[in-house]
C-alpha positions, 0 to 999 in steps of 0.5 A, spaced: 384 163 776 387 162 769 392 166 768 395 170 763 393 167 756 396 163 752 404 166 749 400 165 742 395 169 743 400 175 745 403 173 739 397 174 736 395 180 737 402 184 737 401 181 729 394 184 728 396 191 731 401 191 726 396 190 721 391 194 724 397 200 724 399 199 718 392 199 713 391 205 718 398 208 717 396 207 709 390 209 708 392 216 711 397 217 706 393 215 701 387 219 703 392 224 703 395 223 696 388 221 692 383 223 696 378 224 690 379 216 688 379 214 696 372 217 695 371 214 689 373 207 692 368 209 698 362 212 695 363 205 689 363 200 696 357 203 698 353 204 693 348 200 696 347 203 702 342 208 702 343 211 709 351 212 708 353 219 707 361 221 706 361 228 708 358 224 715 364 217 714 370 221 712 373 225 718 373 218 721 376 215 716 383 211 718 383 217 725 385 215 732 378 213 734 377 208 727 385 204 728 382 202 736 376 201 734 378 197 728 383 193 733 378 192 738 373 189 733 379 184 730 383 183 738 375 180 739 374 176 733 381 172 735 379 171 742 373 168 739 376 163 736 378 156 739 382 151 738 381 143 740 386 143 745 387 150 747 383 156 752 375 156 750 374 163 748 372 168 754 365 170 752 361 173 756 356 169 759 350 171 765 348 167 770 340 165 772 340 170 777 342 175 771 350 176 774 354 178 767 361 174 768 366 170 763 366 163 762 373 163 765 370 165 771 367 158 772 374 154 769 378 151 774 384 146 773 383 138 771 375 140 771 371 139 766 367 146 764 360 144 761 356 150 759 348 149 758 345 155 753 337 158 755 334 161 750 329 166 753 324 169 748 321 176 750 
């Protein structure tokens, strides 16, 4: 069993939830203070977008649902990364008989975890 993740990682992600809170936190007062140029700023970013319609995007913007969606995305991200030395990422994997697991499921101490990728064409 591995564990808890390293003290880092939490450190880590205590700073992306700070970062997460505040561009919420700013956005919404923004939003609040000069909605006309936020939708400027918006409509201009997605300009290329044919399928993008404000009246439909803008009652999510920077809500509650938005900030744990932002999180989880940036929390994900981080525990993608690795570094030579530290914890290999927890992607998940699936096993050939189609069992969904993680890769720590497989890690044990002082033993090597070598991974093998199928690829299956459909």
């Amino acid at each position: 069993e591995m564990g808890l993740p390293q003290p880092g990682l939490w450190l880590k992600r205590l700073w992306i939830l700070l970062q997460v809170a505040l561009h919420v936190t700013l956005g919404k007062v923004q939003l609040k203070l000069f909605p006309r140029r936020v939708k400027q700023h918006i409509l201009a970013m997605n300009r290329k977008n044919p399928h993008f319609s404000y009246d439909n995007w803008a009652p999510t913007l920077f809500s509650t649902p938005y900030f744990w969606f932002i999180l989880k995305v940036r929390w994900q991200r981080l525990e993608d990364k690795t570094e030579e030395g530290s914890l290999a990422p927890n992607c998940p994997v699936v096993r050939l008989s189609g069992q969904r697991c993680h890769i720590w499921d497989f890690m044990q101490v002082q033993i090597p975890l070598i991974l093998r990728a199928l690829l299956s064409c459909h």
